[in-house]
C-alpha positions in Angstrom: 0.0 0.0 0.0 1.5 3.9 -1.0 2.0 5.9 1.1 -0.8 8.9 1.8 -3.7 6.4 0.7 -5.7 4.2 2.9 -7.9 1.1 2.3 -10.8 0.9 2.5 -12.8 -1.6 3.9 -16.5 -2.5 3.7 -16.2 -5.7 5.4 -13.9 -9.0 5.5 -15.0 -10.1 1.8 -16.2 -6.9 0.0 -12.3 -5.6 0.8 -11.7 -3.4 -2.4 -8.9 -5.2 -4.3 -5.9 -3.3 -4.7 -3.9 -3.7 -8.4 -7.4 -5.2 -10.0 -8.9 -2.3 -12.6 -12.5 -1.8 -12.6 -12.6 -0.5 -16.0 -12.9 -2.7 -18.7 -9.7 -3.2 -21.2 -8.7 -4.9 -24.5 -10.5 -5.7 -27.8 -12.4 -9.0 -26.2 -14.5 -7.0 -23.9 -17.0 -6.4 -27.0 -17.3 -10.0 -28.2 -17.6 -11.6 -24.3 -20.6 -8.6 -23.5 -21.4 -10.0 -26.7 -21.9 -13.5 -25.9 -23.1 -13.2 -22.0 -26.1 -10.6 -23.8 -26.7 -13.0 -25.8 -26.5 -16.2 -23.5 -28.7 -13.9 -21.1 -31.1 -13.8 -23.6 -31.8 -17.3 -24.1 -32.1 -18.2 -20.6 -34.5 -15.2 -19.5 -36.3 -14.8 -22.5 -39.3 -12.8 -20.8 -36.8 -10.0 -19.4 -34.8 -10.3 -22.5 -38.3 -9.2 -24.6 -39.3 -6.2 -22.2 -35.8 -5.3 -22.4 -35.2 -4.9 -26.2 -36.7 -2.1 -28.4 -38.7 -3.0 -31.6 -35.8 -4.1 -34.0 -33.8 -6.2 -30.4 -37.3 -7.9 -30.1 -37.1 -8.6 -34.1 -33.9 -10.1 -33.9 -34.6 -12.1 -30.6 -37.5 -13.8 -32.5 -35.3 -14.5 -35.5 -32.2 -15.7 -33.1 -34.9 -18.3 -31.9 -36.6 -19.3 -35.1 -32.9 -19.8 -36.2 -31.8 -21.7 -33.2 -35.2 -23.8 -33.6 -34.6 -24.6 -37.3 -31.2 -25.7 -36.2 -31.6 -27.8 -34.0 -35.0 -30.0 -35.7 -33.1 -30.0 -39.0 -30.4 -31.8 -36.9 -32.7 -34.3 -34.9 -34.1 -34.7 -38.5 -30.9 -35.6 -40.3 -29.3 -37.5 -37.7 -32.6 -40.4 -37.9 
């Protein structure tokens, strides 16, 4: 710990971590909001549908058409 700065402490586990950055870095921070949105979507799709606007609602009914056709054309073609 420097000099001059003191930690703070909230309580034994929510100590704040010293040398970990709360801000988001590199160019993966895109693709994994990316995927955990979309992952997010597909297990709450009720909060997912009051959360989207007109064209997210669009493309959250086309994600599970697509994921739908996918998956019966499989089950289809493997029997």
């Amino acid at each position: 710990m420097s000099p001059g700065r003191e930690r703070l402490v909230i309580g034994p586990v929510l100590a704040e971590p010293w040398g970990v950055s709360s801000k988001l870095r590199g160019p993966n921070t895109r693709l994994e909001v990316l995927l955990g949105r979309s992952l997010a979507m597909c297990v709450h799709p009720y909060a997912a549908w009051r959360a989207q606007s007109a064209a997210g609602r669009l493309l959250v009914v086309f994600t599970y058409f697509a994921a739908s056709y996918a998956v019966f054309l499989t089950f289809l073609l493997a029997f």
